[in-house]
C-alpha positions as CSV (number, residue, x, y, z in Angstrom):
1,X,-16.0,4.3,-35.2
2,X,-13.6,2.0,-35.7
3,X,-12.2,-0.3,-33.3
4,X,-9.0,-2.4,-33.2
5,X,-9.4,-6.2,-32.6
6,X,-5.7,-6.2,-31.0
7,X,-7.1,-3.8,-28.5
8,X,-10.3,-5.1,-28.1
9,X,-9.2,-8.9,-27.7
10,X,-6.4,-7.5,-24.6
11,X,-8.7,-5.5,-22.8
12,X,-11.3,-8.8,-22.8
13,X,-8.2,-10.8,-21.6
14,X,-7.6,-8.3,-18.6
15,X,-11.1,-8.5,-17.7
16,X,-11.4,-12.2,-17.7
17,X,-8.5,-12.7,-15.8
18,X,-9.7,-10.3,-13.2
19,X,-13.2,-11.4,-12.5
20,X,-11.2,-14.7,-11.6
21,X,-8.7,-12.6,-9.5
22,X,-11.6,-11.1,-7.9
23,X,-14.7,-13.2,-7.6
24,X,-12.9,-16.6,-8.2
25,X,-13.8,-19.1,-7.3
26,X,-16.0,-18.4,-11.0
27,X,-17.2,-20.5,-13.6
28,X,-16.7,-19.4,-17.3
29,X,-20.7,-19.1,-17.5
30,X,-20.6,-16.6,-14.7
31,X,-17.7,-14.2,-15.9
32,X,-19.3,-14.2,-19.6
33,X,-22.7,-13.0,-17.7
34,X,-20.6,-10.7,-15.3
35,X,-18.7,-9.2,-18.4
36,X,-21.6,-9.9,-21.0
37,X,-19.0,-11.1,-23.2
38,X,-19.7,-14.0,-26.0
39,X,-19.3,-17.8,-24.2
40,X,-16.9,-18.7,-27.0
41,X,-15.0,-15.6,-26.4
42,X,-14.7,-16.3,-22.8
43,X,-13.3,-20.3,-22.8
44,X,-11.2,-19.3,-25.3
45,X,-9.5,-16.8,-23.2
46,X,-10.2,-18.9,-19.8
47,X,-8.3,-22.1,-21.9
48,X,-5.2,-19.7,-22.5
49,X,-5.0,-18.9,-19.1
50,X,-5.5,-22.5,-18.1
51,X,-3.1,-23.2,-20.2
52,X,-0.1,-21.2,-19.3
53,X,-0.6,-21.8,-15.7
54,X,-2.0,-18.4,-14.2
55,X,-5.4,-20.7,-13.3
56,X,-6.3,-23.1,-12.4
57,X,-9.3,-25.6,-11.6
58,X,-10.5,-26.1,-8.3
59,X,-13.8,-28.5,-8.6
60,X,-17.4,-28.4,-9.5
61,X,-19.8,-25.6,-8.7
62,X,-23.5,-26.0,-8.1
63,X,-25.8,-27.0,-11.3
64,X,-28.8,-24.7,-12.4
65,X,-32.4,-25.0,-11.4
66,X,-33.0,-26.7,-14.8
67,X,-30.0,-29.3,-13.6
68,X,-27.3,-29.6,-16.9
69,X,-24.0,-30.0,-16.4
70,X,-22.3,-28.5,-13.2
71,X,-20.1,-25.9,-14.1
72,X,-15.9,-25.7,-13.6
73,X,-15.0,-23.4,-11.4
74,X,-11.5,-21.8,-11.3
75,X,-8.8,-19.5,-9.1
76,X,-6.0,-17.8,-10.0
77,X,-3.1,-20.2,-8.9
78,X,-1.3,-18.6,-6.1
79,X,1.9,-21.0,-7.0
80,X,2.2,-19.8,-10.2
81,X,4.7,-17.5,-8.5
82,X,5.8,-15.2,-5.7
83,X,6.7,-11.4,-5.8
84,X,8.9,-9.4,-3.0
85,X,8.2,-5.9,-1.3
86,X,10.7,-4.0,-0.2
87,X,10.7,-0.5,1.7
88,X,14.2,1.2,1.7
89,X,14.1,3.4,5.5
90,X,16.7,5.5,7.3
91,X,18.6,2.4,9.3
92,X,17.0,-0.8,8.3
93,X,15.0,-2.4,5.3
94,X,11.6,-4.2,5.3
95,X,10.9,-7.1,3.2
96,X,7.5,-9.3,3.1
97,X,7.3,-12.2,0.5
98,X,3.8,-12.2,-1.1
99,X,1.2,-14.5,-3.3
100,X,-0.4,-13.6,-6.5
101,X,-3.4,-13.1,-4.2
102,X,-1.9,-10.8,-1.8
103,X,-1.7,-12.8,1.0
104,X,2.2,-12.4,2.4
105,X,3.9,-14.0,4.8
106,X,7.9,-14.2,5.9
107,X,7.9,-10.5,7.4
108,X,11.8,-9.7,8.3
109,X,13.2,-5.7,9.3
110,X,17.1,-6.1,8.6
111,X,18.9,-3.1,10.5
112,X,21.4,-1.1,8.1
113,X,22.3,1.3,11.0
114,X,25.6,2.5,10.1
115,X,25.9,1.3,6.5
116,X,26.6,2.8,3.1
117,X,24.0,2.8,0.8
118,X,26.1,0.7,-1.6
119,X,26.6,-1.8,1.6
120,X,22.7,-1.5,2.0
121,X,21.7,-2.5,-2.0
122,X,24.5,-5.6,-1.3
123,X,22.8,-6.6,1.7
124,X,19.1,-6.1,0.0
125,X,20.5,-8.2,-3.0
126,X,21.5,-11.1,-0.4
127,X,18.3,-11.1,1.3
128,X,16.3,-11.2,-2.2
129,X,18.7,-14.2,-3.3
130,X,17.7,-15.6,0.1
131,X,14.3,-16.2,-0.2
132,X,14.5,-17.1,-3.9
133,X,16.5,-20.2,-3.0
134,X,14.0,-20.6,-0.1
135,X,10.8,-20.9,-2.3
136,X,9.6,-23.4,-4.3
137,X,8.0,-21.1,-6.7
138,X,9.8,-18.5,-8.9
139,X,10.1,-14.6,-8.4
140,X,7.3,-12.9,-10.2
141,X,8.3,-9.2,-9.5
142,X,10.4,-6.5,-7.0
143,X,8.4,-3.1,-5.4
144,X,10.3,-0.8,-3.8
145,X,9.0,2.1,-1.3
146,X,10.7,4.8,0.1
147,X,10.4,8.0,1.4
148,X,10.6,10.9,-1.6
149,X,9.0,11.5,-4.8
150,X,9.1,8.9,-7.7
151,X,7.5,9.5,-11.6
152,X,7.8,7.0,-14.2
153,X,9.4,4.6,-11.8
154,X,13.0,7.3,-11.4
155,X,13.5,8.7,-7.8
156,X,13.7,12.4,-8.1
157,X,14.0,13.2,-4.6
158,X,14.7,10.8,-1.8
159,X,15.3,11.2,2.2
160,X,18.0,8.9,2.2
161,X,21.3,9.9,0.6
162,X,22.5,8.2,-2.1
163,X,19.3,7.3,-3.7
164,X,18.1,10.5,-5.8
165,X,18.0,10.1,-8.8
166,X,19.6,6.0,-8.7
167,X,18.0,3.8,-10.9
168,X,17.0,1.8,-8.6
169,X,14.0,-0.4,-10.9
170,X,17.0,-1.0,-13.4
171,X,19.9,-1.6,-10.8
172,X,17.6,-4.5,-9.2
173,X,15.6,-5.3,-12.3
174,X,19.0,-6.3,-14.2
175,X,20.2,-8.7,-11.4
176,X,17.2,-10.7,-11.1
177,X,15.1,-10.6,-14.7
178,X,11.9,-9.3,-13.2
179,X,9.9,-6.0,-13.1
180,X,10.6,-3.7,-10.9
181,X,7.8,-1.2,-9.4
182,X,9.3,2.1,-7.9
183,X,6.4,4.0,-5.3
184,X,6.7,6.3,-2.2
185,X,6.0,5.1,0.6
186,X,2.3,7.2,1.4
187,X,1.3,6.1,-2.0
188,X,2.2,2.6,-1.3
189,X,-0.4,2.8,2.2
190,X,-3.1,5.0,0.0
191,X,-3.1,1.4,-2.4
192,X,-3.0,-1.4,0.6
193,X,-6.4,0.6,1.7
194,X,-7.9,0.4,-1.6
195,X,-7.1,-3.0,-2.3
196,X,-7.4,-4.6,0.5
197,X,-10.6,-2.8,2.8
198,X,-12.7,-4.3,0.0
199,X,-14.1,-3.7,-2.9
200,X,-15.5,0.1,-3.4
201,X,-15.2,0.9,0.4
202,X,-12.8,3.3,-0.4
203,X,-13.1,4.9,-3.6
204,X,-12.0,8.2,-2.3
205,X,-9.1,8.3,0.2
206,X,-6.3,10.0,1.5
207,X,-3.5,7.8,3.7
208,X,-1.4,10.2,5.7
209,X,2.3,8.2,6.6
210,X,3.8,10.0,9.6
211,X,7.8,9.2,9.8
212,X,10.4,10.8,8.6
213,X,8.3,12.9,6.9
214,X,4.7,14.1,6.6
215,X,3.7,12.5,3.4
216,X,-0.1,11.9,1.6
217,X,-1.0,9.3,-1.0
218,X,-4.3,10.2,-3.0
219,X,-6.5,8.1,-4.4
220,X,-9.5,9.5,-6.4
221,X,-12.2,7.1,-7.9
222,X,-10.1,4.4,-7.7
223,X,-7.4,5.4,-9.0
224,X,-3.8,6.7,-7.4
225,X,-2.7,10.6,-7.9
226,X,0.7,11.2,-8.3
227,X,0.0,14.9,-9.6
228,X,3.0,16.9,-10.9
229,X,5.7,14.8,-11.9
230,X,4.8,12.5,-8.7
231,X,4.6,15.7,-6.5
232,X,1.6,14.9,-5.0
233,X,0.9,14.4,-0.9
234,X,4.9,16.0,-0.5
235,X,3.0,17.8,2.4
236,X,5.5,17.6,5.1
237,X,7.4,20.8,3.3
238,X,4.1,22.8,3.3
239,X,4.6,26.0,5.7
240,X,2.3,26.1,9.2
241,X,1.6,28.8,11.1
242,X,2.9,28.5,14.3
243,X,0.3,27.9,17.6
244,X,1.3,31.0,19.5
245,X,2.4,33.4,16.9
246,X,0.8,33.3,13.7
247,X,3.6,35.5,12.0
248,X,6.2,32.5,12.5
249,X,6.1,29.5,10.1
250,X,7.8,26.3,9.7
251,X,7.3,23.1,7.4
252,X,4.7,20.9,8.7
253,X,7.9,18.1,8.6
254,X,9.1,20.5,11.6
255,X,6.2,20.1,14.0
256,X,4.2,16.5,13.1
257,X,6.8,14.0,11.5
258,X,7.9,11.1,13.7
259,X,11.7,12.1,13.5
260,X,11.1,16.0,15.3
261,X,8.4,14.7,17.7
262,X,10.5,11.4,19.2
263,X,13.7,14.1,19.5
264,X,11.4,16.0,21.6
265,X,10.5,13.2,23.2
266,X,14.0,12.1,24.0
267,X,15.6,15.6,25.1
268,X,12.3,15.1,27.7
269,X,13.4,11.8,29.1
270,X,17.3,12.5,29.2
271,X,18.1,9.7,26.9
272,X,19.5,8.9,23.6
273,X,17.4,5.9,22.0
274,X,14.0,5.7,21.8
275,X,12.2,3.7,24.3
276,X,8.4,3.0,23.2
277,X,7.9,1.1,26.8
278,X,9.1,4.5,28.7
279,X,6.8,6.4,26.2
280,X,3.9,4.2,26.7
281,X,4.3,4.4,30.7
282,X,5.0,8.2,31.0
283,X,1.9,9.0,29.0
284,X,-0.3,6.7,31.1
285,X,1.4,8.1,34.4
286,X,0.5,11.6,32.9
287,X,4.0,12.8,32.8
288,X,3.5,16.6,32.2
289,X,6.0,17.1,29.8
290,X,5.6,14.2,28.0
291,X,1.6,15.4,27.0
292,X,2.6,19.0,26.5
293,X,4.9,17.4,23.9
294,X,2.2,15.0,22.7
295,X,-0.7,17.9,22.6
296,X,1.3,20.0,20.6
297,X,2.1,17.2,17.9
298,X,-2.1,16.2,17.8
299,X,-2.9,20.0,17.5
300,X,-0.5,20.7,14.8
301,X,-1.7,17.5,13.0
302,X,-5.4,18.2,13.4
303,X,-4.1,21.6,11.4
304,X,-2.9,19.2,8.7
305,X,-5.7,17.0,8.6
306,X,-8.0,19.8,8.6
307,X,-6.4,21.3,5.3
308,X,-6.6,17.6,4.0
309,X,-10.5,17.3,4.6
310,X,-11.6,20.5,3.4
311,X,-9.1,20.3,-0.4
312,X,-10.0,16.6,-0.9
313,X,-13.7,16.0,0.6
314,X,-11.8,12.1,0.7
315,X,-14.4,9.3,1.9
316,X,-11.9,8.7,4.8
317,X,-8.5,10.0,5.9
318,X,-6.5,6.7,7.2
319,X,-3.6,7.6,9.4
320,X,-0.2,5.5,9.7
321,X,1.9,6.4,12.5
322,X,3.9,4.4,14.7
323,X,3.3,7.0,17.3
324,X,0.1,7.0,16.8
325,X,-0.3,2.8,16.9
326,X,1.4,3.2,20.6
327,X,-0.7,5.9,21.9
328,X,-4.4,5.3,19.5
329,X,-5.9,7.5,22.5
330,X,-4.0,10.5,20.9
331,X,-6.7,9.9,18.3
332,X,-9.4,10.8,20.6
333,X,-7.3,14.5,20.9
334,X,-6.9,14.9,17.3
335,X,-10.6,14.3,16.3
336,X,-11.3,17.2,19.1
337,X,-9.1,19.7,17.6
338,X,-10.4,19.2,14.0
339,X,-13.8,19.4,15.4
340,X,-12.9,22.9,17.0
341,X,-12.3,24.0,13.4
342,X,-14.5,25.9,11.0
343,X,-14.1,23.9,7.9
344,X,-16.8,22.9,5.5
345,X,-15.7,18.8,5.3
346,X,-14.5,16.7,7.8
347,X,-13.9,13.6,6.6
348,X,-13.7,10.5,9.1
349,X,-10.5,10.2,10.6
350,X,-9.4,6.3,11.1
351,X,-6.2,4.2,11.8
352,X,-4.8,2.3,9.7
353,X,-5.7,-1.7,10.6
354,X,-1.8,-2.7,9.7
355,X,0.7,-0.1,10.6
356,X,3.7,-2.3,9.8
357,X,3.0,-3.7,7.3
358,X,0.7,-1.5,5.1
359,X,3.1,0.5,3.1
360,X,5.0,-3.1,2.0
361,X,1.4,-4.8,1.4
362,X,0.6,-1.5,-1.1
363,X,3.7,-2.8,-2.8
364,X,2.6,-6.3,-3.3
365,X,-0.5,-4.9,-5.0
366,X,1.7,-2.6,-7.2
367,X,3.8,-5.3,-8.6
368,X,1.2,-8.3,-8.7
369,X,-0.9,-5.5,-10.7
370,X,2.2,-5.6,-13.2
371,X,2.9,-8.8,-13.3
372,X,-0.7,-9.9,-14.1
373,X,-0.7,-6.8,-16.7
374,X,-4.0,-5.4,-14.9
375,X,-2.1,-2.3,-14.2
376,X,-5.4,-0.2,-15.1
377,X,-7.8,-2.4,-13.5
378,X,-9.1,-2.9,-9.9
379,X,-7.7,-5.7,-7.5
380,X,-9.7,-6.7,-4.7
381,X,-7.5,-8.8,-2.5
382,X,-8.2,-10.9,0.9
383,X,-11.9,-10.8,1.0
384,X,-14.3,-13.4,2.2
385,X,-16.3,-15.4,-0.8
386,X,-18.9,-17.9,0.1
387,X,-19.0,-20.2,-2.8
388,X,-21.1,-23.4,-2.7
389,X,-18.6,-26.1,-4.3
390,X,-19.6,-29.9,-4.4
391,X,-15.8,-30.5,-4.1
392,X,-12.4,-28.7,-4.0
393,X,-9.5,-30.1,-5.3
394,X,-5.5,-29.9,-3.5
């Protein structure tokens, strides 16, 4: 068999550079036993990386046993750069500013209630120019989410008019010089629970997003499933049978997503804006309506979830719903109605730890993935090292 040096030499590169991503802070003597790659082959790579900027060095680790030199150790260097997620929703956009090690920071929702898409990208353009004369460090990268299906980075449907079939990556990627990663929004949640509930806990995982619409991103050994031409976990327009009469079905949208359950919710109370306090209140004061209203959308989900478990046989099915975040005993309801059900898997049902700020997280991973080029390869992101380091340098 033959094998290309070109090839061989890049895929070393992307493993070096991840083990410091990863495990960092690492010495060069560590990653080449950790990769069992050739010592020379390792500082070569480690001095490019050094050199260019991506790492950098941090102090001395701990000798061996035998004593000898105490080994360099080195982290990726966070201000090498900064990359921007942005989620694109019905009446306002969500931006969060992020390291190369995926922690973030500068969380702002900007309201676009009553303005034109074109008005909205102006706005979004603004706030991106914003931050970038802000920071100290330079724009790395741009990840959009949204609700609809995206393949190759091209929105072929969208719930928001005026986006289908925008280029969107190109429009944005133009203006500032960066890449631009395109993902739905479920997809974006099914990554931030990979990447950052550490290492392996989740290999297997479905992330169901409840808002607009009912929508699933996959992830199978690892690795996202977009399926069909990015059709994938589009399960909101899947027909249900209906509770009382089997005979009548309507999408799944119709009877679980946020949008049809807070109208509900709304025509109850009389009013015309959603008021999470009132919601919160009625349901503790057992308002009968209000839990007829609230049992219905639990049994209906339970359905869902059901169909879910049994397909995937996921490791865990991670829910993100703002309705369910204000009412987490609702939970306790779903869990009983799946349990009523004869299926053959039931996968743990959980909540997601970061409701608001999940799906724009998943996007950070997306685009610091392509930036660092390790599109292929597993990011760990946020977890807790104990290193023993006889100093550590500012």
């Amino acid at each position: 068999m033959i094998i290309n040096k070109h090839i061989m030499r890049t895929t070393n590169e992307k493993q070096v550079l991840q083990q410091i991503v990863n495990e960092g802070p690492i010495s060069r003597s560590q990653i080449s036993r950790n990769l069992s790659l050739n010592k020379v082959t390792v500082s070569d790579i480690y001095s490019e990386l050094l050199h260019e900027g991506l790492i950098r060095e941090v102090g001395h680790g701990v000798s061996t046993r035998n004593g000898g030199r105490k080994p360099v150790m080195a982290l990726l260097n966070v201000d090498y750069g900064f990359v921007l997620s942005i989620n694109i929703l019905r009446q306002r956009f969500t931006i969060l500013t992020s390291r190369l090690d995926g922690k973030s920071h500068d969380y702002a929702s900007v309201s676009t209630r009553n303005v034109d898409m074109t008005t909205v990208l102006d706005m979004i353009e603004d706030r991106i120019n914003q931050v970038v004369e802000d920071h100290e460090n330079r724009l790395l990268g741009l990840a959009f989410g949204l609700d609809g299906t995206i393949d190759d980075n091209q929105i072929l449907d969208a719930a928001i008019k005026g986006l289908k079939n925008f280029d969107l990556a190109k429009y944005f990627g133009d203006k500032f010089n960066v890449p631009v990663v395109l993902e739905n929004m479920a997809n974006r949640a099914a990554i931030f629970e990979r990447d950052f509930s550490g290492e392996g806990v989740y290999d297997n995982l479905v992330a169901v997003t409840i808002r607009d619409q009912v929508s699933a991103g996959i992830v199978t050994n690892g690795h996202l499933y977009r399926g069909h031409r990015g059709e994938a976990g589009v399960i909101g327009k899947c027909p249900l049978a209906d509770r009382y009469t089997e005979q009548n079905h309507e999408m799944v949208n119709h009877y679980v997503s946020e949008t049809a359950v807070l109208k509900q919710i709304m025509e109850c109370q009389g009013i015309n804006r959603v008021d999470v306090n009132r919601i919160r209140r009625d349901y503790l004061g057992h308002d009968e309506k209000l839990l007829k209203i609230l049992d219905e959308f639990t049994y209906y989900l339970a359905k869902v979830l059901a169909n879910i478990s049994s397909s995937f046989a996921p490791d865990a099915i991670i829910l993100n719903a703002p309705i369910l975040e204000l009412l987490p005993e609702l939970m306790d309801s779903v869990r009983g109605y799946v349990d009523k059900l004869a299926i053959p898997r039931k996968a743990p049902l959980l909540l997601t730890k970061n409701a608001k700020e999940a799906s724009l997280m998943g996007g950070d991973s997306a685009i610091v993935h392509k930036v660092l080029g390790l599109d292929d390869l597993q990011l760990t992101f946020q977890n807790e090292r104990n290193v023993v380091m006889e100093q550590i340098e500012s």
